[in-house]
ChimeraX commands (.cxc) that place a marker at each C-alpha (Angstrom):
marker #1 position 15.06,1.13,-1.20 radius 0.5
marker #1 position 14.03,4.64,-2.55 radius 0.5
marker #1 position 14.82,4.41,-5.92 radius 0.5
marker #1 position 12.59,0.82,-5.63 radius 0.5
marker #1 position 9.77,2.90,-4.07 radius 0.5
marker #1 position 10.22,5.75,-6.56 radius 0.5
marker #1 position 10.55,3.71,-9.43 radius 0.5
marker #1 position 7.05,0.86,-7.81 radius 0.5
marker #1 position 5.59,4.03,-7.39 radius 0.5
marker #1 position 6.05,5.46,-11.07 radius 0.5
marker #1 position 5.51,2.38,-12.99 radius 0.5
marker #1 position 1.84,2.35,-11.15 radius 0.5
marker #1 position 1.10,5.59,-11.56 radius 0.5
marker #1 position 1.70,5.00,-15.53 radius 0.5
marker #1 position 0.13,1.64,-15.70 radius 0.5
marker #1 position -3.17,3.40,-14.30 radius 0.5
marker #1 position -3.16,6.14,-16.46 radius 0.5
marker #1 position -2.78,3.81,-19.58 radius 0.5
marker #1 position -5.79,2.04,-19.04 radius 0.5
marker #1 position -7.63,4.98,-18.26 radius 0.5
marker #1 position -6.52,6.13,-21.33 radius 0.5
marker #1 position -6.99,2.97,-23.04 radius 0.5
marker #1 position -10.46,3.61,-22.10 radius 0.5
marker #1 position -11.10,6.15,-23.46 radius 0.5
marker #1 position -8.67,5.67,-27.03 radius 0.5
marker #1 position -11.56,6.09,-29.37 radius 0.5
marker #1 position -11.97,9.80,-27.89 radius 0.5
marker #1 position -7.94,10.21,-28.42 radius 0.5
marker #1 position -7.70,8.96,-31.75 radius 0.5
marker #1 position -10.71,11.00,-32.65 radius 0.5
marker #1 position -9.30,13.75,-31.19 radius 0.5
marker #1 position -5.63,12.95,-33.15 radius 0.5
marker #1 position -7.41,12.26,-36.53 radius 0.5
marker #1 position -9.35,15.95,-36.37 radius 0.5
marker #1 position -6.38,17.50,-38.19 radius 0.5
marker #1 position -6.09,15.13,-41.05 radius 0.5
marker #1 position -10.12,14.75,-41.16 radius 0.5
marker #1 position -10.56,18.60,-41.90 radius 0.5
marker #1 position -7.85,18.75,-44.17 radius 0.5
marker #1 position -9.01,15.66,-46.21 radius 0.5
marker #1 position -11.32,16.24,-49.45 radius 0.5
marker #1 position -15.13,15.91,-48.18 radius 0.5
marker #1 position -15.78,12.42,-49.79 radius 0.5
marker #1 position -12.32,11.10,-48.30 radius 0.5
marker #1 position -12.23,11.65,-44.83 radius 0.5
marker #1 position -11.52,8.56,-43.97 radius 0.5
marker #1 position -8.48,6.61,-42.54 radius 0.5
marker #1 position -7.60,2.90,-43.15 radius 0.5
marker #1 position -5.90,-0.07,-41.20 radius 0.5
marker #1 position -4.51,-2.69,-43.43 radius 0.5
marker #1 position -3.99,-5.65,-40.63 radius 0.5
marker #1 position -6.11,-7.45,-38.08 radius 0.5
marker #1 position -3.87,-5.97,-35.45 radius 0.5
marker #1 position -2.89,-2.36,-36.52 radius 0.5
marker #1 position -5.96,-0.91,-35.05 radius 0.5
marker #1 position -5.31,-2.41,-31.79 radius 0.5
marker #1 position -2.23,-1.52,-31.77 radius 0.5
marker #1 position -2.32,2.19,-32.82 radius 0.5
marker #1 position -4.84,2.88,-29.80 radius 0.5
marker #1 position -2.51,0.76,-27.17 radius 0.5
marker #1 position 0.25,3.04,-28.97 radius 0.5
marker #1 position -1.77,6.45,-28.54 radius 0.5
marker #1 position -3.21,5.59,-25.22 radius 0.5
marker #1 position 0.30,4.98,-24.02 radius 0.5
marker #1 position 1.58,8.28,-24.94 radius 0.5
marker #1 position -1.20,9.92,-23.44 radius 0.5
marker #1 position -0.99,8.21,-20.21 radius 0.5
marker #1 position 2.93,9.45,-20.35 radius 0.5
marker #1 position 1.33,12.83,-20.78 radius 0.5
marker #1 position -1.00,13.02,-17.88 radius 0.5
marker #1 position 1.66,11.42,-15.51 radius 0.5
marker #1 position 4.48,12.90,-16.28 radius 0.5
marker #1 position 3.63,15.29,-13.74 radius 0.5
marker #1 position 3.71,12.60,-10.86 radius 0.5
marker #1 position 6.98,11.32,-12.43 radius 0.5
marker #1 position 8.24,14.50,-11.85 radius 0.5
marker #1 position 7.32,15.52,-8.92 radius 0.5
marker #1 position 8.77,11.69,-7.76 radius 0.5
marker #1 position 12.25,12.18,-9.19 radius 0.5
marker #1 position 12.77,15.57,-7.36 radius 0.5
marker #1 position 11.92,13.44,-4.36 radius 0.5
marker #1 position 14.87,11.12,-5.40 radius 0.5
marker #1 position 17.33,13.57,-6.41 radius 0.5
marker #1 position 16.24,16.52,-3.88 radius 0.5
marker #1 position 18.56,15.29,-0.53 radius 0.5
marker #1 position 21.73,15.74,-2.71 radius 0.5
marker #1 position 21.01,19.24,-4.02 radius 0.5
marker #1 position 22.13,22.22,-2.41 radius 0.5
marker #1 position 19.81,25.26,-1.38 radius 0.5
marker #1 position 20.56,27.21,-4.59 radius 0.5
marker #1 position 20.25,24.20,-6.66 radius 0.5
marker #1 position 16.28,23.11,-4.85 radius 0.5
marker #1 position 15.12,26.76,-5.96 radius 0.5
marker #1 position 15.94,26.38,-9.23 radius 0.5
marker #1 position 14.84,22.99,-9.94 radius 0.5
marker #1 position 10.98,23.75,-9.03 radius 0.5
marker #1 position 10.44,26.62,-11.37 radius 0.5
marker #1 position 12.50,24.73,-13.59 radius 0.5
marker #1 position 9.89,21.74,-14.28 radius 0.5
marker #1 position 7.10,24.56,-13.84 radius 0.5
marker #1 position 8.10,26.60,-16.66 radius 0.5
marker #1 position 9.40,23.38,-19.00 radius 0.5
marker #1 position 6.28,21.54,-18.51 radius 0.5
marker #1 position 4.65,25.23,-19.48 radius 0.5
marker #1 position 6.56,25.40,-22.82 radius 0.5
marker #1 position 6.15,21.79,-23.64 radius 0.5
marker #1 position 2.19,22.06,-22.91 radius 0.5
marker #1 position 2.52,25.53,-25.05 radius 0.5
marker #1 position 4.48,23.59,-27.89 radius 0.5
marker #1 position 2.02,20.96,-28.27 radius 0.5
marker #1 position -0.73,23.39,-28.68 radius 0.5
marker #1 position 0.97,25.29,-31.21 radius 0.5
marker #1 position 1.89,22.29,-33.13 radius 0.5
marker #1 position -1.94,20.83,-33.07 radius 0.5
marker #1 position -3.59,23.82,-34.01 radius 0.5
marker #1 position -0.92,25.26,-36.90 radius 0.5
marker #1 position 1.86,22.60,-37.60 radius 0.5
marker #1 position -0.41,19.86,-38.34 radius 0.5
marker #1 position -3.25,21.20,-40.40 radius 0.5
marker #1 position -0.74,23.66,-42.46 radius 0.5
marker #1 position 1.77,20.60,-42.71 radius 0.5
marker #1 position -0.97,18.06,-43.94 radius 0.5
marker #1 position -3.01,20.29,-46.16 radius 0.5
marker #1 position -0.05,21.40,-48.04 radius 0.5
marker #1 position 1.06,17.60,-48.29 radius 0.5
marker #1 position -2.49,16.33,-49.17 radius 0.5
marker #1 position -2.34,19.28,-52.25 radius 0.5
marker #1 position 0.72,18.20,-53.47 radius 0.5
marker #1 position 1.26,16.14,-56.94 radius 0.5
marker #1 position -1.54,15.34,-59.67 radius 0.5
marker #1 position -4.62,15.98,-59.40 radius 0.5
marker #1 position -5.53,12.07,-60.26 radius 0.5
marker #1 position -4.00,11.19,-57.09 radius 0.5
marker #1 position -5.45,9.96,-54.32 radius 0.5
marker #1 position -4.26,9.26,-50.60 radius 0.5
marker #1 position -4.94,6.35,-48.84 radius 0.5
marker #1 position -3.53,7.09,-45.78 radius 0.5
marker #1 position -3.36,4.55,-42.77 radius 0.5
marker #1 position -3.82,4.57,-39.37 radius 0.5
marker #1 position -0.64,3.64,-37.72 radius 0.5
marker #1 position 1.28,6.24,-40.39 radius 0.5
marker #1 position -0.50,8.53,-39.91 radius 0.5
marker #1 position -0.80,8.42,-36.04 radius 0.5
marker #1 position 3.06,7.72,-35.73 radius 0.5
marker #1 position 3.50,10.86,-37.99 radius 0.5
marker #1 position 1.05,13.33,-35.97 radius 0.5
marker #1 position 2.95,12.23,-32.15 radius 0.5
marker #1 position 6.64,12.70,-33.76 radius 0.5
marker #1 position 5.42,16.47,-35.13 radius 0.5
marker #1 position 3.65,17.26,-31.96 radius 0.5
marker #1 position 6.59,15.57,-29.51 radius 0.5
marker #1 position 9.26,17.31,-31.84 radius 0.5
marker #1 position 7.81,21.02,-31.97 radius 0.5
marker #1 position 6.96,20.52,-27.68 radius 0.5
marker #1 position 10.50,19.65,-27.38 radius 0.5
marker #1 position 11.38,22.65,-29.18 radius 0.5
marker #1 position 9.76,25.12,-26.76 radius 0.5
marker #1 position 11.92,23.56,-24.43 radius 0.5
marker #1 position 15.39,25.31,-25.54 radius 0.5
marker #1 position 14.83,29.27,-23.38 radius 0.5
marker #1 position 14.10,27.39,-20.70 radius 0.5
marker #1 position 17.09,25.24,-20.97 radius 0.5
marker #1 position 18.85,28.17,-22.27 radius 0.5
marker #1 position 17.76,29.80,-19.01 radius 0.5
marker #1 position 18.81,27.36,-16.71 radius 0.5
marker #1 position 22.36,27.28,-17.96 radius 0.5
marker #1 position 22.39,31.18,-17.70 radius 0.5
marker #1 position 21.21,30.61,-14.22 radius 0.5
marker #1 position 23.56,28.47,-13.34 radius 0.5
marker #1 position 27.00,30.15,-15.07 radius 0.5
marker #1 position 26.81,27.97,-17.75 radius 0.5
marker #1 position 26.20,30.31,-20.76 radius 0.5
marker #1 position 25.32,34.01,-20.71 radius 0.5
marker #1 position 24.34,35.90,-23.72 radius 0.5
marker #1 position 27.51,37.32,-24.97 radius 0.5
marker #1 position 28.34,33.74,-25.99 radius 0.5
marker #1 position 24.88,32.93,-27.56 radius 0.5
marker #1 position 25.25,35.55,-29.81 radius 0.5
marker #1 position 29.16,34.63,-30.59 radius 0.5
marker #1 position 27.93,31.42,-31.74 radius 0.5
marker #1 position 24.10,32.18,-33.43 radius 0.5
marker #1 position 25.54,31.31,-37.11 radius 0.5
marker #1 position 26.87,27.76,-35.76 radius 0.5
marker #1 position 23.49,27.37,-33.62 radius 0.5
marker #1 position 21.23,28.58,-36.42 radius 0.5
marker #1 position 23.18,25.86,-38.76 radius 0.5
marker #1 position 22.62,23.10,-35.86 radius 0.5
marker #1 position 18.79,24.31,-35.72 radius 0.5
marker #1 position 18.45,23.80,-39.02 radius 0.5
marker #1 position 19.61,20.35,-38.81 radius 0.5
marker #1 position 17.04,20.02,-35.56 radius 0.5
marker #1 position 14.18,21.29,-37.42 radius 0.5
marker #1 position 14.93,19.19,-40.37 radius 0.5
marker #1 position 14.96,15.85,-38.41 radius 0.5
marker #1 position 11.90,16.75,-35.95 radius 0.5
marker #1 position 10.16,16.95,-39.14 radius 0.5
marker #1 position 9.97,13.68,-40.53 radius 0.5
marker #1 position 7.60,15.27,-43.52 radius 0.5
marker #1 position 9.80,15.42,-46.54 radius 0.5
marker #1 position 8.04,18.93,-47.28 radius 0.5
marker #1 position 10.08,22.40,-46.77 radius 0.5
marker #1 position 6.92,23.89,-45.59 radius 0.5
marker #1 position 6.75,21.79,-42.27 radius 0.5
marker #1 position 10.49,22.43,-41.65 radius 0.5
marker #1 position 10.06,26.11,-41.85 radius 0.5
marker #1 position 7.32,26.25,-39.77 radius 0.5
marker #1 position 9.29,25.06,-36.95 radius 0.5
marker #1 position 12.27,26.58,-38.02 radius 0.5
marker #1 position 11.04,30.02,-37.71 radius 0.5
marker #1 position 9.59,29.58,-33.76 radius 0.5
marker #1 position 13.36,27.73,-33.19 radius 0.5
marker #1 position 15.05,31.24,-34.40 radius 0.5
marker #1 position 12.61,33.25,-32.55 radius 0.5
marker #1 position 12.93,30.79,-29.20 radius 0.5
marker #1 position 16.91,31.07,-29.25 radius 0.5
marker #1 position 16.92,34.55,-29.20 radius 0.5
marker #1 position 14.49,34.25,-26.28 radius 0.5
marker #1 position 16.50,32.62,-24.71 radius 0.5
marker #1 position 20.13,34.31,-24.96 radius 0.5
marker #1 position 17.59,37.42,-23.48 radius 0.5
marker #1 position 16.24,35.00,-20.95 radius 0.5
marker #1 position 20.28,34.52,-20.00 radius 0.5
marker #1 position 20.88,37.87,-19.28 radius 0.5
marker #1 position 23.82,40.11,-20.03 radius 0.5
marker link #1:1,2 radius 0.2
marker link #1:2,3 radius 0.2
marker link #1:3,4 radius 0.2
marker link #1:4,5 radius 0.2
marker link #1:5,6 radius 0.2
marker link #1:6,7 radius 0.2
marker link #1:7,8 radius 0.2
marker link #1:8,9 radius 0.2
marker link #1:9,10 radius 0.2
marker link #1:10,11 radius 0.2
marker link #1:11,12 radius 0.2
marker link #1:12,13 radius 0.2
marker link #1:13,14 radius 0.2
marker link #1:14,15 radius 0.2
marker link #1:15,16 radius 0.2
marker link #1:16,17 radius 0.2
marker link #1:17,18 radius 0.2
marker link #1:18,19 radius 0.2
marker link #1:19,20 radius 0.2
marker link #1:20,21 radius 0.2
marker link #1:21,22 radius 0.2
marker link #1:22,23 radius 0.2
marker link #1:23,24 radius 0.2
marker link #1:24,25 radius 0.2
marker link #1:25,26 radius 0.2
marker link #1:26,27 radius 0.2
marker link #1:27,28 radius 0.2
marker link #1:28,29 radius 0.2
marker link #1:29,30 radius 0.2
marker link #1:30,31 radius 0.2
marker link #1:31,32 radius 0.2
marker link #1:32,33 radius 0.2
marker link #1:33,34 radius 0.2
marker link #1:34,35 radius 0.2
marker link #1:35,36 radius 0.2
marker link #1:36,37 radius 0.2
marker link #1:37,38 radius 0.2
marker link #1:38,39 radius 0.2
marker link #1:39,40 radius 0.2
marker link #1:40,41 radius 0.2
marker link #1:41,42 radius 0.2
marker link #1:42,43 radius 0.2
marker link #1:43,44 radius 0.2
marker link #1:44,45 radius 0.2
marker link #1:45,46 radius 0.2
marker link #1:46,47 radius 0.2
marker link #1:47,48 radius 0.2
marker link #1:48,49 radius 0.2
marker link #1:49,50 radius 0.2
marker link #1:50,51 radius 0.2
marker link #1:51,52 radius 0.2
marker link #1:52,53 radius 0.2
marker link #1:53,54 radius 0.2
marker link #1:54,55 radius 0.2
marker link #1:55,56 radius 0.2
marker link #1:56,57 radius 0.2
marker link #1:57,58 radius 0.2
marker link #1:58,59 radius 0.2
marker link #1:59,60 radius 0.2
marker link #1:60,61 radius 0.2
marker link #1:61,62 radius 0.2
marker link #1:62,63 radius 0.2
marker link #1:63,64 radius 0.2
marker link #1:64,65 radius 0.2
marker link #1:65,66 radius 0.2
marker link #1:66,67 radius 0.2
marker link #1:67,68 radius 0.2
marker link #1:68,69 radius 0.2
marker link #1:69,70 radius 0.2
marker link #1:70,71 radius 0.2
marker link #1:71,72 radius 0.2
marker link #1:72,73 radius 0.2
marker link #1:73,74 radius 0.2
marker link #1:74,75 radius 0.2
marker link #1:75,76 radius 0.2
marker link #1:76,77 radius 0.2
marker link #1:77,78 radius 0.2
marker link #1:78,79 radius 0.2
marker link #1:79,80 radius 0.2
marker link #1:80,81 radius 0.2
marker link #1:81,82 radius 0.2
marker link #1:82,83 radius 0.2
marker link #1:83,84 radius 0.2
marker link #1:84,85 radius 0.2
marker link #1:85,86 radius 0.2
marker link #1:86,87 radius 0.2
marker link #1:87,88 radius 0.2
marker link #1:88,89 radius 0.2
marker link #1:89,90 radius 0.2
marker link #1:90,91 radius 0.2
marker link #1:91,92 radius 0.2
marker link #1:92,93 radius 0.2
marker link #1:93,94 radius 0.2
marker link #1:94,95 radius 0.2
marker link #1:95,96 radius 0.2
marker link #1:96,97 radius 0.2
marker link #1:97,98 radius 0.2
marker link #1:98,99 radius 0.2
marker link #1:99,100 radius 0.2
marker link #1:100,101 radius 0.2
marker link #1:101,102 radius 0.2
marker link #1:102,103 radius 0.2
marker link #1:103,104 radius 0.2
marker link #1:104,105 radius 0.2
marker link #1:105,106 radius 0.2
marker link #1:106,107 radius 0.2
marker link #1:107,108 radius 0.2
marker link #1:108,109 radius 0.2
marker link #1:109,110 radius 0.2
marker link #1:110,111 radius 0.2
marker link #1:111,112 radius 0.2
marker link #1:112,113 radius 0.2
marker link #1:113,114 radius 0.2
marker link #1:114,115 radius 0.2
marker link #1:115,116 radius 0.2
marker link #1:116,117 radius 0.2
marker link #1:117,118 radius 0.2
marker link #1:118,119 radius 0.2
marker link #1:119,120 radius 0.2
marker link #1:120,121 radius 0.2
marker link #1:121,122 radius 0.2
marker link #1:122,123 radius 0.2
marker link #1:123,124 radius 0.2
marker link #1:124,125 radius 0.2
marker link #1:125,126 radius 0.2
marker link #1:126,127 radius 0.2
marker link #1:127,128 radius 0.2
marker link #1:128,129 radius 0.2
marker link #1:129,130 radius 0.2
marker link #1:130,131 radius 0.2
marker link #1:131,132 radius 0.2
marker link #1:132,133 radius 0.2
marker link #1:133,134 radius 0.2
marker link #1:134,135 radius 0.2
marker link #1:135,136 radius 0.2
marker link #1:136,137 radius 0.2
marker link #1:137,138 radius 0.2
marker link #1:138,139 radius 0.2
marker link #1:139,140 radius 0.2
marker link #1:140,141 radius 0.2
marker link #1:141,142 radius 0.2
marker link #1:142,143 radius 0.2
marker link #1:143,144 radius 0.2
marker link #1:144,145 radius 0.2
marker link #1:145,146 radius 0.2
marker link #1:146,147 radius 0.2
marker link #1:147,148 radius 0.2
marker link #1:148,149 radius 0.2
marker link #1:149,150 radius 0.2
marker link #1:150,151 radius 0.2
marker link #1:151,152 radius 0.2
marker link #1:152,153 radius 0.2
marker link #1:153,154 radius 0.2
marker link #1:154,155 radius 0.2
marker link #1:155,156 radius 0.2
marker link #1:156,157 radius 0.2
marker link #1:157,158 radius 0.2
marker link #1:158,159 radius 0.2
marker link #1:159,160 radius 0.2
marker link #1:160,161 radius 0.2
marker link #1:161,162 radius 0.2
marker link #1:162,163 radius 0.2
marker link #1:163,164 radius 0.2
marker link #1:164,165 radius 0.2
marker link #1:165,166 radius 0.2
marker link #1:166,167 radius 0.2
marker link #1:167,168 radius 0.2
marker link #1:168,169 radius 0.2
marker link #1:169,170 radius 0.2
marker link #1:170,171 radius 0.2
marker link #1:171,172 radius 0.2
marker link #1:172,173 radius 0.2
marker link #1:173,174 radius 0.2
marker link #1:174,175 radius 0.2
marker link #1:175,176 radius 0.2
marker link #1:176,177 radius 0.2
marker link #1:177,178 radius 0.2
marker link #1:178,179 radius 0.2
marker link #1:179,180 radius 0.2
marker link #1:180,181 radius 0.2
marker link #1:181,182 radius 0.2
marker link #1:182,183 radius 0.2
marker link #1:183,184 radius 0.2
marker link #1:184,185 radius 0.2
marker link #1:185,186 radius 0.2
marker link #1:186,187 radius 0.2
marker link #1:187,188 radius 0.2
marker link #1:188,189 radius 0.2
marker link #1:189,190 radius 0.2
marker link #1:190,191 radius 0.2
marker link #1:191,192 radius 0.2
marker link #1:192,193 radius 0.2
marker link #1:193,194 radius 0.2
marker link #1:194,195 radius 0.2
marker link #1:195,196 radius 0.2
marker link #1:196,197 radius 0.2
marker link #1:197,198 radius 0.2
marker link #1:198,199 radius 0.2
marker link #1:199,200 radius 0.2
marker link #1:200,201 radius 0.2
marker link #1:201,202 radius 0.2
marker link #1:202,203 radius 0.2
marker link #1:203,204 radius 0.2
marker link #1:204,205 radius 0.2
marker link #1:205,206 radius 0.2
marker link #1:206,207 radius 0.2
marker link #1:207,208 radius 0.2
marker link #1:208,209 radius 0.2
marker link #1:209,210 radius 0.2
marker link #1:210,211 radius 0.2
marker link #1:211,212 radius 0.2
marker link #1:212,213 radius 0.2
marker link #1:213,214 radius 0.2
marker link #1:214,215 radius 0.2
marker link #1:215,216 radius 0.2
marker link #1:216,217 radius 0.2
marker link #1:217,218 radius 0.2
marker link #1:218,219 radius 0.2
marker link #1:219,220 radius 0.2
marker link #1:220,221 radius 0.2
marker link #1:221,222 radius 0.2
marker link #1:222,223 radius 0.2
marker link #1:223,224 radius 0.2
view
């Protein structure tokens, strides 16, 4: 019966949020399309839809993601009610800050990755090739591209305050970090190549660099 409440309880919270947002999915495209508009030539800043339902579809898409952002607070704060009567004292303390500072770094991550990763990732795209060649760049593409960057480099913020967790909890500690940075920095590489779905080197490095900087955080972050 809780998990029914939790999860009737959830899947409302959501479904209000998405029409709210559906609402108001002119203002969120608008707001997703800023980076592309300002990197786009002056007599080009335009983007396309190339079927009677791709429009639709990219706002039901966008406002859905943003209704996932605004409740994912709520859904939270309802699984710690599931999961809270089988944790132990120890365990309750840590969980709170926990989703305080992850929801922190994620909000932090998707600010870095809208104000740098985007415009320096689409204006060095948009530059490269001939000079006689023009983008015509659609809609859904481009909408689907813009969530996986700023989703990808957000989850990437995540890993000192994973890495912190485990240190909290015995897991890891920083002795073994270090052991293993040339087999992590290998496996980041990997990370930061597939959360950049760009096929550029630029984009990849500039979330490379914040995952070498954020791992080393984070073995500090796990103490000695």
């Amino acid at each position: 019966n809780e998990l029914r409440n939790v999860l009737v309880r959830s899947v409302t919270v959501l479904m209000a949020a998405f029409f709210v947002c559906f609402y108001h999915a002119e203002k969120l495209v608008g707001f997703l399309k800023k980076p592309i508009l300002q990197a786009l030539p002056e007599n080009q800043k335009m983007l396309y839809f190339f079927g009677l339902t791709e429009q639709f579809y990219t706002y039901m898409k966008v406002a859905f993601m943003g209704a996932l952002a605004v409740s994912t607070p709520f859904l939270l704060y309802q699984v710690w009610l599931f999961i809270s009567p089988a944790l132990n004292k120890k365990e309750k303390k840590l969980v709170l800050p926990f989703l305080g500072f992850a929801s922190g770094a994620f909000l932090g991550g998707l600010v870095i990755a809208y104000r740098w990763v985007l415009p320096y990732t689409f204006s060095f795209l948009l530059k490269f090739g001939a000079a006689d060649e023009v983008p015509l760049l659609s809609l859904s593409d481009y909408t689907t591209l813009s969530i996986q960057l700023l989703l990808g480099v957000a989850l990437i913020f995540e890993i000192p305050v994973i890495l912190g967790l485990f240190g909290t909890l015995g897991l890891v500690n920083a002795t073994l970090l270090r052991t293993i940075r040339p087999y992590a920095y290998v496996a980041l590489s990997v990370f930061a190549a597939v959360a950049t779905p760009t096929p550029d080197a630029l984009s990849m490095i500039l979330v490379l660099i914040p995952l070498y900087f954020l791992y080393e955080l984070g073995s500090i972050v796990t103490g000695k």
